[in-house]
C-alpha positions as CSV (number, residue, x, y, z in Angstrom):
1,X,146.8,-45.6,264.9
2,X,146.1,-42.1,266.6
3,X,149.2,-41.0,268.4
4,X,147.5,-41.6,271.9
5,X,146.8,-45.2,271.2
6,X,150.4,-45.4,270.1
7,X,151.5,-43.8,273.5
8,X,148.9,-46.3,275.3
9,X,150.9,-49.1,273.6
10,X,154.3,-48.0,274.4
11,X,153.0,-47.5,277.7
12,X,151.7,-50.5,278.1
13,X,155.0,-52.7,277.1
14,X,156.7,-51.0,279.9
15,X,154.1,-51.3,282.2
16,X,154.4,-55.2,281.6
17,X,157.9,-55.1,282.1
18,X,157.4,-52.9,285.2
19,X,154.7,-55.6,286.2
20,X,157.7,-58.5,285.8
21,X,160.0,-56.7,287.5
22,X,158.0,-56.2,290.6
23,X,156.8,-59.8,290.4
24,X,160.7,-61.1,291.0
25,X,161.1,-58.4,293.3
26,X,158.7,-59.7,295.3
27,X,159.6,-63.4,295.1
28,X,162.5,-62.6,296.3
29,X,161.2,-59.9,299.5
30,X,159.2,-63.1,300.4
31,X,162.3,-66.0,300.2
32,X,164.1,-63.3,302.5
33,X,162.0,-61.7,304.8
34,X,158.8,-64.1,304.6
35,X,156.3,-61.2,305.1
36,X,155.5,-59.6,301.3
37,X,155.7,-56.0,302.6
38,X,157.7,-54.3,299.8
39,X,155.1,-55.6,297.5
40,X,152.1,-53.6,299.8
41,X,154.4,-50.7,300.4
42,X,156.1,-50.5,296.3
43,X,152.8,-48.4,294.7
44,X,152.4,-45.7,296.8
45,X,156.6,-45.3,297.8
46,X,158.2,-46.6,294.8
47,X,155.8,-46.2,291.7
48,X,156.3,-43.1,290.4
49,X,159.8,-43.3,290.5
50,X,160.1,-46.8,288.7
51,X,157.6,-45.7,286.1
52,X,159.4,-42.9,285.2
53,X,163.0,-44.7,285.4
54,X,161.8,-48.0,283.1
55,X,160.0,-44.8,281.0
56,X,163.2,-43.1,280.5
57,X,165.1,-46.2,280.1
58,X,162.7,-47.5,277.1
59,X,163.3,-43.7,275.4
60,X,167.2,-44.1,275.9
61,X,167.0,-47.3,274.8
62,X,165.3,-46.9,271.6
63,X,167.3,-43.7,271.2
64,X,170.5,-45.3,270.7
65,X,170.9,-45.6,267.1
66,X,172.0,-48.9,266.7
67,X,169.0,-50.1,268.7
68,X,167.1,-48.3,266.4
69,X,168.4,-49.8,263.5
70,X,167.6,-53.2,264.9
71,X,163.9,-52.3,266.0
72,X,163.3,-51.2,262.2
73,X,164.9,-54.7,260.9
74,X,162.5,-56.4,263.4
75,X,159.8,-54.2,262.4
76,X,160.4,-55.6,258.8
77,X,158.5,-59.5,259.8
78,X,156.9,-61.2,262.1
79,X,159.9,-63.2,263.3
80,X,163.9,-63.6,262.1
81,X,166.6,-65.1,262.4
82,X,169.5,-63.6,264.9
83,X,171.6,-64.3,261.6
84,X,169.3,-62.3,259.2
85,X,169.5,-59.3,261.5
86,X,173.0,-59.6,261.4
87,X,172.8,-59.0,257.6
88,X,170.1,-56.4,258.3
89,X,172.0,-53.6,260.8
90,X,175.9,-54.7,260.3
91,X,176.4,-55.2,264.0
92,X,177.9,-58.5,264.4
93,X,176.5,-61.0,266.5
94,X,178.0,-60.5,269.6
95,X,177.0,-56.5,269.9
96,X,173.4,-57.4,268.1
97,X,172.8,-59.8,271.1
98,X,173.5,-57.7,273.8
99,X,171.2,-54.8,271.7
100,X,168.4,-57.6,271.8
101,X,169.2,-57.7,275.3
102,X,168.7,-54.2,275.8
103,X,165.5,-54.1,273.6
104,X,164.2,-57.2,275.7
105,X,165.0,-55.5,279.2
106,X,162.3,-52.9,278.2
107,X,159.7,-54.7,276.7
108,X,160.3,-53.6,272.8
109,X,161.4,-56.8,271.6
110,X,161.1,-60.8,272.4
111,X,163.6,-63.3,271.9
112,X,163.4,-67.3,271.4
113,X,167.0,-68.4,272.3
114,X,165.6,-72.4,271.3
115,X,165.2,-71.0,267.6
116,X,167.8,-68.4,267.4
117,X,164.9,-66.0,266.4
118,X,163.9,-62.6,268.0
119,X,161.0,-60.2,267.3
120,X,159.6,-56.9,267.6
121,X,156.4,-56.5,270.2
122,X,153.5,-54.5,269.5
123,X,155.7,-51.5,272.2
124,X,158.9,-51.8,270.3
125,X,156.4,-51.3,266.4
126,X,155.2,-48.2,267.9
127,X,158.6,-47.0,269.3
128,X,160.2,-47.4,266.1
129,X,156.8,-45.9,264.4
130,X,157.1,-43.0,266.5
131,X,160.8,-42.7,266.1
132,X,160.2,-42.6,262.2
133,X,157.5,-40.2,262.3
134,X,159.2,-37.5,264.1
135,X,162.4,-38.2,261.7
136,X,159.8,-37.9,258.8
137,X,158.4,-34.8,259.9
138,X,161.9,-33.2,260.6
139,X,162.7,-33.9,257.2
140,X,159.2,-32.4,256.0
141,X,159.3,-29.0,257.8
142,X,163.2,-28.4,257.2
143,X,162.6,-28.7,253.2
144,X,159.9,-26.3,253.9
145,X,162.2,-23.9,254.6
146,X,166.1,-24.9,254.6
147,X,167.3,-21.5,255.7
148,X,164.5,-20.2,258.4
149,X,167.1,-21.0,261.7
C-alpha cells in the first residue's frame, strides 16, 4: 500500500469516528433545543478544529507504547480473545481494557463485549504499519552510520 493510501485509510477511521461523534451530538442538540442547528452550523465553525483534535488524539493514542503493543497483538489475526491479548502485551486485564477503550474511541480497534473478543480495523493496521515503518527505517539509517550525530 503506497503511503498516501495508508494516510487515506487512517484518515478515513477517524473520519468515521468524527462522523459518530457528530451524529450523537446532534441527537442530542435536537432532544434539547428541537431545531438541528449545531448540526448546519458544526462544518463550517467547528470542523477544522475537530478534525485536527480527533487527528491528534488518534497520533497520541497510537503513540502511547502500550497501545502500541496492543495494536501490533491485534494486528497479529483477524479476531482474539481479550484473554489472549492479555498473554500477548503483559498488561493485565483491567489496564488492557481501558487501552481497548482508548483504541476504540479513535477508530483503530473494534470490540465485541458478547464474545470477549476485540480486533484491529483496517485505520488501527495502518497506524501500527506506519508506526513500524518509521521504527524500521530509524533502525536502517542509524546502522548506516552509528556515529554521524
Amino acid at each position: 500500500m503506497t503511503e498516501h493510501a495508508a494516510i487515506s485509510t487512517i484518515a478515513g477511521g477517524i473520519a468515521a469516528r468524527l462522523r459518530s461523534l457528530v451524529t450523537l451530538l446532534d441527537r442530542v442538540d435536537r432532544l434539547e433545543a428541537g431545531s438541528g442547528s449545531w448540526l448546519a452550523s458544526f462544518p463550517a465553525q467547528e470542523l477544522p478544529a475537530a478534525a485536527q483534535e480527533l487527528s491528534l488524539r488518534a497520533l497520541r493514542t497510537a503513540a502511547d507504547p502500550a497501545n502500541f503493543a496492543v495494536l501490533q497483538a491485534l494486528a497479529a489475526s483477524s479476531s482474539q480473545p481479550i484473554q489472549q491479548l492479555v498473554a500477548a502485551t503483559g498488561i493485565g486485564r483491567l489496564a488492557l481494557s481501558e487501552k481497548l477503550n482508548d483504541l476504540v474511541q479513535v477508530g483503530f480497534a473494534s470490540r465485541m463485549i458478547d464474545t470477549d473478543h476485540a480486533q484491529i480495523t483496517a485505520a488501527g493496521a495502518q497506524m501500527a504499519a506506519l508506526v513500524e515503518g518509521i521504527i524500521g527505517e530509524v533502525q536502517t539509517l542509524y546502522a548506516k552510520n552509528p556515529r554521524d550525530p
